[in-house]
Steps between C-alpha positions, in 0.01 A plus 500: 500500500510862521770736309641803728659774291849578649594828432887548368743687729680757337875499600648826552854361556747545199625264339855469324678269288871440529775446184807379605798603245636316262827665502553588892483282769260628814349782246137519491248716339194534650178644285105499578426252224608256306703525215464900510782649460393856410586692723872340599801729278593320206906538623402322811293166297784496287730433771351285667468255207164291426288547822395147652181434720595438858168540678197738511324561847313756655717792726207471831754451735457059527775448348834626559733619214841389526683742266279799616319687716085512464427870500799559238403296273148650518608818458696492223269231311241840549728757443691354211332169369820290620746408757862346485 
């Protein structure tokens, strides 16, 4: 049997994961990886209480966010390193 090399396909999509709050119902934080938290204010994580995983997936435009719009949340994931 012969072995073809498949060559990866580098994704230039974003991706984000989503936090829902822990303290406000229909609140959540979007960031560009998981668990990283660096660049969302301090005042703003400790009002939302303890972040909780609600899904990661990648902003291409397949699926459809239901709390926000696409291009906004790209924009301020690049801009700012979060979205809320």
């Amino acid at each position: 049997m012969r072995q073809v090399a498949i060559p990866l396909i580098q994704s230039k999509s974003m991706f984000c994961v989503i936090y829902r709050s822990s303290k406000r119902d229909q609140t959540y934080l979007y960031v560009e990886k998981k668990d990283d938290f660096s660049r969302v204010p301090e005042a703003l994580m400790k009002g939302g209480g303890q972040p909780q995983l609600a899904m990661m997936l990648p902003l291409d435009g397949r699926k459809k966010l239901v709390n926000a719009e696409l291009e906004k949340v790209k924009q301020a994931l690049s801009e700012q390193g979060y979205y809320l």
